[in-house]
C-alpha positions as a Markdown table, in Angstrom:
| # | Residue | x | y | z |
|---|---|---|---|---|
| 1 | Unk | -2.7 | 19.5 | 16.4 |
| 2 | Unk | -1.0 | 20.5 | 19.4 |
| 3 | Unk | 3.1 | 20.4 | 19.1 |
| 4 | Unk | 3.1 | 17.0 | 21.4 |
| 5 | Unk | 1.2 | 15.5 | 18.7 |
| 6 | Unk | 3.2 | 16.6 | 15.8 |
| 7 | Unk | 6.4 | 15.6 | 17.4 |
| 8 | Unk | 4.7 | 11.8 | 18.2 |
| 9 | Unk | 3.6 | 11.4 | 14.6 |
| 10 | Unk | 7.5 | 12.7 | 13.5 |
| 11 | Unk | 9.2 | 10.3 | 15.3 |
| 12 | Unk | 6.8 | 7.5 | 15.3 |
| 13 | Unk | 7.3 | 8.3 | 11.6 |
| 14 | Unk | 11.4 | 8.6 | 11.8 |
| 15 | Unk | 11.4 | 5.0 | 13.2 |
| 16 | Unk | 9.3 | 3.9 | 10.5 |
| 17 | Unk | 11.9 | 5.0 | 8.0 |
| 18 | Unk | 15.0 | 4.3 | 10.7 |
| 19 | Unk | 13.7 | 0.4 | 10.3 |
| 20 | Unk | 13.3 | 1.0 | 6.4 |
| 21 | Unk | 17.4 | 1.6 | 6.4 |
| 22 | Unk | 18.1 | -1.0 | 8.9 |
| 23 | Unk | 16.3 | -3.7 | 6.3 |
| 24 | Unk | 18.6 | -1.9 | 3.6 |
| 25 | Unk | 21.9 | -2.2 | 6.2 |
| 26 | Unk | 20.9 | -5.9 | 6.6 |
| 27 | Unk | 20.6 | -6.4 | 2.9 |
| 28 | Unk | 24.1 | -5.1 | 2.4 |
| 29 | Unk | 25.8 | -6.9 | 5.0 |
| 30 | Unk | 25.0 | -9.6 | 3.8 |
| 31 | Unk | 22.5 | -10.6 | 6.8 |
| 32 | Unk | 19.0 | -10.3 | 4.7 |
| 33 | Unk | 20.4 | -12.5 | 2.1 |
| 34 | Unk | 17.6 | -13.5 | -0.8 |
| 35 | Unk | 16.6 | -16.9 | 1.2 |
| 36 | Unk | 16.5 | -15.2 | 4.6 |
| 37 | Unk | 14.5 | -12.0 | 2.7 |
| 38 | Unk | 12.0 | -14.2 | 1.3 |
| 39 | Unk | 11.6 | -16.4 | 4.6 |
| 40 | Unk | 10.9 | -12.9 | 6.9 |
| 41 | Unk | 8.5 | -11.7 | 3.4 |
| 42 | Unk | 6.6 | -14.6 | 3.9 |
| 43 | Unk | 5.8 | -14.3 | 7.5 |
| 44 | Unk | 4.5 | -11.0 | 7.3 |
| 45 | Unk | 2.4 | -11.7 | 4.3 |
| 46 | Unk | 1.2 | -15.2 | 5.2 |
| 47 | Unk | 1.0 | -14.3 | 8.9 |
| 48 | Unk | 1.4 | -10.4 | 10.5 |
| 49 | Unk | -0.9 | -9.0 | 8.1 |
| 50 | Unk | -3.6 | -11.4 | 8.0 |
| 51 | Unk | -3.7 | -10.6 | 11.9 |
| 52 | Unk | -3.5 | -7.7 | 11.4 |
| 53 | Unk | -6.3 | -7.8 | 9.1 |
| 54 | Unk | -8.9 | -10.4 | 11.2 |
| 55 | Unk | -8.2 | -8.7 | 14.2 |
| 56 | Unk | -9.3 | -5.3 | 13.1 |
| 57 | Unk | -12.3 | -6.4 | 11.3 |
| 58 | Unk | -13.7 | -9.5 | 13.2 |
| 59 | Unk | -16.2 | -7.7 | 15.7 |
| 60 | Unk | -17.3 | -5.3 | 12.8 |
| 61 | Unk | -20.5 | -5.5 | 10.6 |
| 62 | Unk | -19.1 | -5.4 | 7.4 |
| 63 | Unk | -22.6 | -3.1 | 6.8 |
| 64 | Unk | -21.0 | -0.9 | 8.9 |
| 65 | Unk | -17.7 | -0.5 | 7.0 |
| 66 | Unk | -18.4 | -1.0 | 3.1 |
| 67 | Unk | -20.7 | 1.6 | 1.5 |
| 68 | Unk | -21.4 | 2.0 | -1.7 |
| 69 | Unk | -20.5 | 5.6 | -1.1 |
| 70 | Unk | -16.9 | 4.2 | -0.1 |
| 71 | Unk | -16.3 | 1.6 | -3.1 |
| 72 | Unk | -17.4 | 5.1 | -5.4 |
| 73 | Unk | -14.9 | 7.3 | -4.1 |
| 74 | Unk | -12.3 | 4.9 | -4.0 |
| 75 | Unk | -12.5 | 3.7 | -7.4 |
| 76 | Unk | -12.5 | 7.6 | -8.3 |
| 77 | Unk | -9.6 | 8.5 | -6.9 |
| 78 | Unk | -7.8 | 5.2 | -8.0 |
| 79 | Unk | -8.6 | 5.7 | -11.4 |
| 80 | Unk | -8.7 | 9.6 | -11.9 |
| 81 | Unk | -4.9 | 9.5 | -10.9 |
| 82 | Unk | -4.3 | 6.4 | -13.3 |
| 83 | Unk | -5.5 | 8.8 | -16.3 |
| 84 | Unk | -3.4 | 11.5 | -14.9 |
| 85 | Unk | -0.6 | 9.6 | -15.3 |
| 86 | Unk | -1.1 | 7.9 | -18.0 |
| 87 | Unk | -1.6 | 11.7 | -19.9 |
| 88 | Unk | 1.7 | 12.8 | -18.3 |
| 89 | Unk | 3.9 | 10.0 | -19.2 |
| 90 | Unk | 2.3 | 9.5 | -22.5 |
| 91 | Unk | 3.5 | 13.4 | -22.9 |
| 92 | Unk | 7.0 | 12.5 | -21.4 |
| 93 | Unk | 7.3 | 9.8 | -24.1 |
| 94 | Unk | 9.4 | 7.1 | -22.5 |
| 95 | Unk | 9.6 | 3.8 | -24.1 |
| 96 | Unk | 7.0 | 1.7 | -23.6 |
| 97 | Unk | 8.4 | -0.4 | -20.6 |
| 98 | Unk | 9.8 | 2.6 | -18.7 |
| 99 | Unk | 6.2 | 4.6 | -19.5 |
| 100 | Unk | 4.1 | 0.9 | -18.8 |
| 101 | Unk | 6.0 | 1.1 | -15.0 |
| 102 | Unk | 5.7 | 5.0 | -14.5 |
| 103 | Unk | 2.0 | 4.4 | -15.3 |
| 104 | Unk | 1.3 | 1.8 | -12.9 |
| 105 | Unk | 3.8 | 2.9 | -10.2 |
| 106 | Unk | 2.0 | 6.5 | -10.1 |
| 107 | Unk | -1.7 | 4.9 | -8.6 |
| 108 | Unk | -0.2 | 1.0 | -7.0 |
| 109 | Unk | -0.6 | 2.0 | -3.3 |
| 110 | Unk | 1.4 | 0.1 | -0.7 |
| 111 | Unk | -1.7 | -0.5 | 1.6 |
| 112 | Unk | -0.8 | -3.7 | 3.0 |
| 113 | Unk | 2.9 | -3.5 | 3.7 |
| 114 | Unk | 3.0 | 0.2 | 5.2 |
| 115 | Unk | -0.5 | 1.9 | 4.6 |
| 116 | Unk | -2.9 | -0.7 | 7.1 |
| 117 | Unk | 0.0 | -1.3 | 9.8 |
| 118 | Unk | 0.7 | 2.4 | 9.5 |
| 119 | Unk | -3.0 | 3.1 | 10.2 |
| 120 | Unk | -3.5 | 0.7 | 12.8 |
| 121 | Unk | -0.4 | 2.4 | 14.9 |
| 122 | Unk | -1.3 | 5.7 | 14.6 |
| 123 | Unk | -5.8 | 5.5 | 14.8 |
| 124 | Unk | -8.1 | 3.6 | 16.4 |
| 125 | Unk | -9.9 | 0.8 | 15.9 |
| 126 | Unk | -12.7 | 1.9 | 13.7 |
| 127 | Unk | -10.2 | 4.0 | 11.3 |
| 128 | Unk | -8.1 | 1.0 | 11.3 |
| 129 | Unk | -11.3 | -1.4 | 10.2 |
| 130 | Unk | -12.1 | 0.5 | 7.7 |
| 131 | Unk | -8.6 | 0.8 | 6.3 |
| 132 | Unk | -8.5 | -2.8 | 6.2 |
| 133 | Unk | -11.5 | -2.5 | 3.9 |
| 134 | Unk | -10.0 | 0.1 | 1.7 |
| 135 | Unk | -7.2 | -2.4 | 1.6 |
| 136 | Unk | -9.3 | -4.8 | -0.3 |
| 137 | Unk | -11.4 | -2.8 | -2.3 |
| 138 | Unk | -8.7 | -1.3 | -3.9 |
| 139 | Unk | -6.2 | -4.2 | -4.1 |
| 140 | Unk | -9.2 | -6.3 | -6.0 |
| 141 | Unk | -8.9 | -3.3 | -8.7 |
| 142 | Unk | -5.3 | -1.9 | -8.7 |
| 143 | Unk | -3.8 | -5.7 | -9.5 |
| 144 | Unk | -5.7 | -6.3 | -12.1 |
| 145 | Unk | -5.2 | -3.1 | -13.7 |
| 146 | Unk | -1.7 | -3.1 | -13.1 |
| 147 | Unk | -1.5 | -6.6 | -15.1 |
| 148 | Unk | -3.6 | -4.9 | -17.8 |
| 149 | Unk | -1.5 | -1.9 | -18.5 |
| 150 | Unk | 2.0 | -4.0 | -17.7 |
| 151 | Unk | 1.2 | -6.9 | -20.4 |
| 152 | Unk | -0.5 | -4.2 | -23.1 |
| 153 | Unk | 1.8 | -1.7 | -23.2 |
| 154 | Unk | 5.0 | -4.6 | -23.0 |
| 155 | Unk | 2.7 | -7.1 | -25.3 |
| 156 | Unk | 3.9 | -9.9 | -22.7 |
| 157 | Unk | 2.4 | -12.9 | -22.7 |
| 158 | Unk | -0.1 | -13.4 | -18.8 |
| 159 | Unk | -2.7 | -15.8 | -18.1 |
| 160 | Unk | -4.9 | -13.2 | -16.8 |
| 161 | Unk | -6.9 | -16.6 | -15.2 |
| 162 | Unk | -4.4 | -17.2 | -13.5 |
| 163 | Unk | -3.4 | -13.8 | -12.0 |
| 164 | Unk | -6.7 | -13.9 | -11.0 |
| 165 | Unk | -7.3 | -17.0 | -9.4 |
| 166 | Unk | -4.0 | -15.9 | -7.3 |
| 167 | Unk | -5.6 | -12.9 | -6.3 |
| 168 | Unk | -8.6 | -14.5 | -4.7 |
| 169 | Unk | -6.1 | -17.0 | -2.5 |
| 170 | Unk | -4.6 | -14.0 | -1.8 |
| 171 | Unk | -4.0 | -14.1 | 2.3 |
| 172 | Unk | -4.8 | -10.5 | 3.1 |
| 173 | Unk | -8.2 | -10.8 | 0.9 |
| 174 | Unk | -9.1 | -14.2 | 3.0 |
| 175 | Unk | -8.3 | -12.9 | 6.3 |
| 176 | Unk | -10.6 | -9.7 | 5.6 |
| 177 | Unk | -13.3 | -11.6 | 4.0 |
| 178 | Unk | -13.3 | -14.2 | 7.0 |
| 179 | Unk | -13.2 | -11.6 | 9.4 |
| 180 | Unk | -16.3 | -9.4 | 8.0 |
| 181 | Unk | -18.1 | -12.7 | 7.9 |
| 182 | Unk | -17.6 | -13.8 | 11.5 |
| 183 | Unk | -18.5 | -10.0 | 12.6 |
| 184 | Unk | -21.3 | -9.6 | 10.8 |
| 185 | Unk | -22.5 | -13.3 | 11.4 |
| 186 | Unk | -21.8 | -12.1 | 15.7 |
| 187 | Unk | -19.5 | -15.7 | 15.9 |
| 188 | Unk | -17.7 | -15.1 | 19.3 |
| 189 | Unk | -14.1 | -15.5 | 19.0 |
| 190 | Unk | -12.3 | -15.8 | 22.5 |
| 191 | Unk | -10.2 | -13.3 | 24.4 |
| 192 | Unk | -6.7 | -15.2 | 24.0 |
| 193 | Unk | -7.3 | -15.8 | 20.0 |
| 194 | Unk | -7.9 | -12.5 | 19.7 |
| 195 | Unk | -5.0 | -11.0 | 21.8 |
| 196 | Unk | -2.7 | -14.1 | 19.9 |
| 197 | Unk | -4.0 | -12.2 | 16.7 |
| 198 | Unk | -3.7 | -9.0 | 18.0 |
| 199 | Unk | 0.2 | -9.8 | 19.3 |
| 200 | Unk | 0.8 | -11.1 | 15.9 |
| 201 | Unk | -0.7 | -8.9 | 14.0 |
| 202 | Unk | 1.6 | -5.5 | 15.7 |
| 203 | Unk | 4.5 | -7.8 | 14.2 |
| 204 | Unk | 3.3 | -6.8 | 10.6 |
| 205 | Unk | 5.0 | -3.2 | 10.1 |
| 206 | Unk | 8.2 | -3.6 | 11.5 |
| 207 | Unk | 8.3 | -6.9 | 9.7 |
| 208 | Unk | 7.0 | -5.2 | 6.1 |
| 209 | Unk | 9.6 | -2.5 | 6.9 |
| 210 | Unk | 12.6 | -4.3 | 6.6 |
| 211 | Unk | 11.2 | -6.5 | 3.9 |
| 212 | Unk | 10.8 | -3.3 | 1.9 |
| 213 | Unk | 14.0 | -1.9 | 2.9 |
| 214 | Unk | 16.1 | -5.2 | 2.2 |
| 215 | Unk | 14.3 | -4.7 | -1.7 |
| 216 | Unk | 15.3 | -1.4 | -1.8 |
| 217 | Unk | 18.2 | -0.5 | -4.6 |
| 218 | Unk | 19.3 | 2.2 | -6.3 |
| 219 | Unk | 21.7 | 3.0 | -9.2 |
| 220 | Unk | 21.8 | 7.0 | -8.6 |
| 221 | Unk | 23.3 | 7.3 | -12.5 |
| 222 | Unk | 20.8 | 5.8 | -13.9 |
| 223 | Unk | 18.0 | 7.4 | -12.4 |
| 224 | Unk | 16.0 | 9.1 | -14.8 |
| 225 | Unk | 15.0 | 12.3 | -12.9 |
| 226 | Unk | 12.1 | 13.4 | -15.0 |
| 227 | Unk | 10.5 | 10.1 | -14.5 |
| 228 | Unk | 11.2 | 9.3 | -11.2 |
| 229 | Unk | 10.0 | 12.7 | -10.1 |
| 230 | Unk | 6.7 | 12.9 | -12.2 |
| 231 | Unk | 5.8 | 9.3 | -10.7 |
| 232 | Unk | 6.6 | 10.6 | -6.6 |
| 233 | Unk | 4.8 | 13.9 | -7.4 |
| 234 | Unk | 1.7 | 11.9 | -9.2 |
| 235 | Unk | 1.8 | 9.1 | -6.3 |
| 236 | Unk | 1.7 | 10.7 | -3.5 |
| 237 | Unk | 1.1 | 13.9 | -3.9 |
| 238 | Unk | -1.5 | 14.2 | -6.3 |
| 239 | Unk | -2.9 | 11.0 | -5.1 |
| 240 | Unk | -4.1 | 12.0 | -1.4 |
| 241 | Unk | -5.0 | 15.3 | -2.6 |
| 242 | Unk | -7.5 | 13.5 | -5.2 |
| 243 | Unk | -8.7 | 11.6 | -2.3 |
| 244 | Unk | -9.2 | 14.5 | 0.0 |
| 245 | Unk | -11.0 | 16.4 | -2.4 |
| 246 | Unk | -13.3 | 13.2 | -3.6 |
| 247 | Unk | -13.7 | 12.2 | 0.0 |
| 248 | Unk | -14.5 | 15.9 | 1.2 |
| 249 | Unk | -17.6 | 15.9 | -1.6 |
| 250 | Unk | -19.2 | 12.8 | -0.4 |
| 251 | Unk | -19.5 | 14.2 | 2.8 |
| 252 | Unk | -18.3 | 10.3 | 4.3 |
| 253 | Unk | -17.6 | 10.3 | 8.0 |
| 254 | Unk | -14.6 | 11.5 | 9.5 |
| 255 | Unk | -13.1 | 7.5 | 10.3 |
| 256 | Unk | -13.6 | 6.8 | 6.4 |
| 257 | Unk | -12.1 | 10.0 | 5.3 |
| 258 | Unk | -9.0 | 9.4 | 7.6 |
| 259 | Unk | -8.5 | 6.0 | 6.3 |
| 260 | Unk | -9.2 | 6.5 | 2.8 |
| 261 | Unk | -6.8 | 9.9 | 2.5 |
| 262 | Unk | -4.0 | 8.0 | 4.2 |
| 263 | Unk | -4.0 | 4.8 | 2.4 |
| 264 | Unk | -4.2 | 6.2 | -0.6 |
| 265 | Unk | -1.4 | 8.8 | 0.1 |
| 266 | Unk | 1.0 | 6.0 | 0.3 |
| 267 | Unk | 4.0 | 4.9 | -1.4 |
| 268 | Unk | 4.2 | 2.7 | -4.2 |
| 269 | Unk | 4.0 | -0.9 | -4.0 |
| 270 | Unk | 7.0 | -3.4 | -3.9 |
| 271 | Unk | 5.1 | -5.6 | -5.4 |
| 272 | Unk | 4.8 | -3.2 | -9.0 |
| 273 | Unk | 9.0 | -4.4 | -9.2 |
| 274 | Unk | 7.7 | -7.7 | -9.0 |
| 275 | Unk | 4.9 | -7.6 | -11.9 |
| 276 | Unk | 7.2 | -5.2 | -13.7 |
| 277 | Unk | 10.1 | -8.1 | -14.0 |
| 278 | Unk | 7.4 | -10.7 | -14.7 |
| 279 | Unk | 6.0 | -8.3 | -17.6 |
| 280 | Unk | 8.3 | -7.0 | -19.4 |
| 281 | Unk | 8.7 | -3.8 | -17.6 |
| 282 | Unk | 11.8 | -1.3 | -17.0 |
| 283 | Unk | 12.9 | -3.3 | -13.0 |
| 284 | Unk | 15.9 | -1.2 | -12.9 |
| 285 | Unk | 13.3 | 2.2 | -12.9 |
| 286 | Unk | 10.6 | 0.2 | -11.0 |
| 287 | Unk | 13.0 | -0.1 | -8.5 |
| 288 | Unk | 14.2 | 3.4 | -8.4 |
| 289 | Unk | 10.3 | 4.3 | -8.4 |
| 290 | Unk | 10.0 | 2.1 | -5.2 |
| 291 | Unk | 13.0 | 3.3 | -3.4 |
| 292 | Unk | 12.0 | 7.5 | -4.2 |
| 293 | Unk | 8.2 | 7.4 | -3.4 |
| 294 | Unk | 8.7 | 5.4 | -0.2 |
| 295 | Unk | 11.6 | 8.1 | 1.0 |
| 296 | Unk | 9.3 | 11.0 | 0.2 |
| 297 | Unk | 6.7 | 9.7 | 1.8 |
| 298 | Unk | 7.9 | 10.1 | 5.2 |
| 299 | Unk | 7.4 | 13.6 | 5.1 |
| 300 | Unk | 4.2 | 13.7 | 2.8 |
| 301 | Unk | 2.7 | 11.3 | 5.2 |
| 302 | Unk | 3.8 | 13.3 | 8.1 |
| 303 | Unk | 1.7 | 16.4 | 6.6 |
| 304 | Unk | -1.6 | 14.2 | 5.9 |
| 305 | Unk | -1.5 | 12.7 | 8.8 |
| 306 | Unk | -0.8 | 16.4 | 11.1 |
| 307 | Unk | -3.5 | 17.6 | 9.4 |
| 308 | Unk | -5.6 | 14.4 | 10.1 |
| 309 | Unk | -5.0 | 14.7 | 13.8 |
């Protein structure tokens, strides 16, 4: 990559991370309150993302996009770095809410929040579709897994029914799935739905960003280093580095590699704090977890996605 290039994905990537600590000022002064948090949350998980989502799929064929070759490597990676980490936090010996968290938090990608708009602002339109399928692929095995572990190793109580019967209303699934089906179907949608969409949809990282940031806490004595550390090196370092290497072997075109490396080399989830308070998890850690990987990140996603370019 030339040194133009480099400096466009550094700053493109400072701002990221410059709106990240604005949503973090906000929450602070008092101007992101809980109500006004959860009202901006909403609309970029109810309506941004889903945009996002349908307008980079909906003149695809989804045979075009999902492979079998795809769903393999993706499962591969996802669960190869899931048995890494459960090895090294079994090995670390934490209690079993703090090693439950550190388990899941080490493979939970944030791929709809920062991975898919990331994607979409920095590649093109087929990188971006196929991102958007990556999203779902993985998010349809990740949450359910993440229950699994959370309510095993904590012995909490979930109705697994109804986990999963939120996951299939899930608005980022049912924008993806409706999109695929109206591309591969060839239903025209018109010029000013899709530029609504496509307005609305460019809404959905700045929007995620300061959700994210106004979620953020951290209580530095607390932190437990050792943890923390092996989670952000298993996370999103060892994560993208399984995917490159998985991705390189099956030989996959270069708009899948691109969008499988980078989605999986992102941050944890937000949403692990959430299923970590609902199940019995460590929050305090989750949140530490949150708050470390998506800091690092800027500059591991700044190396993936030079060397992408």
């Amino acid at each position: 990559m030339e040194l133009g290039g480099e400096l466009d994905v550094l700053l493109r990537l400072l701002a990221l991370l410059v709106v990240l600590l604005v949503g973090t000022g906000l929450r602070l002064s008092g101007v992101l309150d809980a109500t006004r948090t959860d009202w901006l949350n909403a609309v970029a998980y109810y309506v941004a993302l889903p945009a996002l989502i349908f307008i980079s799929v909906y003149d695809q064929n989804i045979g075009e996009l999902l492979s079998l070759t795809l769903v393999a490597g993706l499962l591969l990676v996802l669960f190869s770095t899931a048995g890494l980490a459960w090895i090294v936090h079994q090995i670390q010996g934490s209690e079993s809410d703090r090693q439950s968290v550190a388990i899941v938090q080490s493979y939970h990608s944030n791929l709809g929040y920062l991975g898919l708009p990331l994607v979409a602002a920095t590649f093109g339109a087929q990188v971006t579709a196929i991102a958007s399928v990556v999203l779902g692929v993985v998010t349809l095995v990740q949450v359910p897994l993440t229950i699994l572990v959370l309510s095993t190793f904590n012995g909490a109580d979930v109705e697994l029914i109804d986990e999963l019967r939120g996951l299939a209303l899930n608005p980022v699934l049912l924008s993806l799935f409706a999109g695929l089906a109206i591309g591969s179907s060839g239903v025209f949608v018109p010029g000013t739905v899709a530029t609504g969409l496509d307005g609305v949809g460019s809404l959905a990282l700045p929007l995620a960003l300061l959700c994210v940031g106004a979620s953020l806490e951290v209580d530095l004595p607390a932190i437990d280093f050792g943890a923390t550390g092996s989670v952000v090196a298993i996370k999103i370092v060892a994560m993208p580095i399984f995917a490159w290497l998985v991705f390189s072997t099956l030989a996959v075109d270069t708009a899948t590699f691109v969008a499988s490396v980078v989605m999986l080399g992102t941050p944890t989830a937000v949403s692990t704090y959430v299923f970590a308070a609902e199940l019995q998890g460590d929050e305090e850690f989750a949140s530490v977890n949150v708050f470390a990987t998506t800091l690092v990140s800027i500059v591991t996603l700044f190396v993936l996605i030079t060397m992408l370019t």
